[in-house]
Residue, then its C-alpha position, 0 to 999 in steps of 0.5 A: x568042632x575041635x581044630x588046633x588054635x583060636x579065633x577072635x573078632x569084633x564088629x561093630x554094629x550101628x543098629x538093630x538091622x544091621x545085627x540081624x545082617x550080621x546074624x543071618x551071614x552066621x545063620x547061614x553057614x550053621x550045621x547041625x551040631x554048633x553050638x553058640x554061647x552068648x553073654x552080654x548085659x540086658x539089652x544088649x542085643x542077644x535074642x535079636x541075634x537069635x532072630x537074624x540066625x532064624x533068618x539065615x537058617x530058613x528054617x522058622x520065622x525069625x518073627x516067631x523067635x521069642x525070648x526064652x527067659x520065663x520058658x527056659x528053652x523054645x525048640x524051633x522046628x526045621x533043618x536042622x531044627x533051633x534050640x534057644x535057651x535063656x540061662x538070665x533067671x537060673x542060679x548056677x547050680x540049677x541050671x544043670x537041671x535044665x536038660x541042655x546037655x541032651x540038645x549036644x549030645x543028641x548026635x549032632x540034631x540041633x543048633x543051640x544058641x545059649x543066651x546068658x552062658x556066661x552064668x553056667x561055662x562049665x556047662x558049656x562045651x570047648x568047641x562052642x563059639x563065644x559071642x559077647x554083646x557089648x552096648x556102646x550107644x542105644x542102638x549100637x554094639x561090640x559084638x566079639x566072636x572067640x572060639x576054636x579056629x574052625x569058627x572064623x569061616x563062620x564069622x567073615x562077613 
């Protein structure tokens, strides 16, 4: 997804229901190929996010949707199919090992969600849409969308 200019936007959530709303309108736009980068302190609502993006793809369970921080990558089968990757115990130089180049480049087939992305952005390609988790009470966050233009039809409530 490459287009002329950038976008940012940040919302506001009060809890955890209304991140995996916010989530699911995001879900339900998402194709085959988009990749999402997300990156925020633990806790801070990221594999929630994964969750309500299940819920807007239909494609799974958004209860079957598990952190991937000790397998490193959980497929999720449907149209299109889920790739949920945890970058948090890699160091920089290993996570370039870990495959995540194949799920990109493999025609477009799945939508990835990276969490802890910051850790490896090289990695990550240009067209991807940035989200940050920013905790600003025990159950409410900053939650800051960037990318490429393209992604702002994504993230309008």
């Amino acid at each position: 997804m490459r287009v002329s200019g950038t976008f940012k936007r940040t919302m506001i959530s009060k809890g955890p229901e209304e991140t995996l709303a916010i989530a699911r309108r995001i879900g339900k736009r998402l194709k085959a190929g988009d990749i999402l980068a997300l990156k925020g302190g633990l806790g801070g609502g990221k594999t929630h996010f994964v969750k309500g993006l299940a819920l807007g793809l239909k494609t799974f369970r958004p209860q079957d949707v598990r952190s991937p921080t000790f397998a490193l990558i959980h497929e999720y089968k449907g149209k299109p199919p889920l790739c949920h990757a945890d970058l948090y115990r890699l160091k920089p130089s290993e996570v370039f090992g870990l495959g995540l180049e194949e799920y990109w480049e493999a025609a477009g087939r799945w939508v990835v969600a990276v969490e802890w992305a910051d850790r490896a952005p090289r990695l990550i390609p240009k067209g991807a849409l940035w989200i940050a988790f920013k905790m600003i009470s025990p159950t409410s966050r900053r939650i800051t969308f960037s990318g490429d233009a393209a992604w702002k039809k994504y993230c309008l409530p």
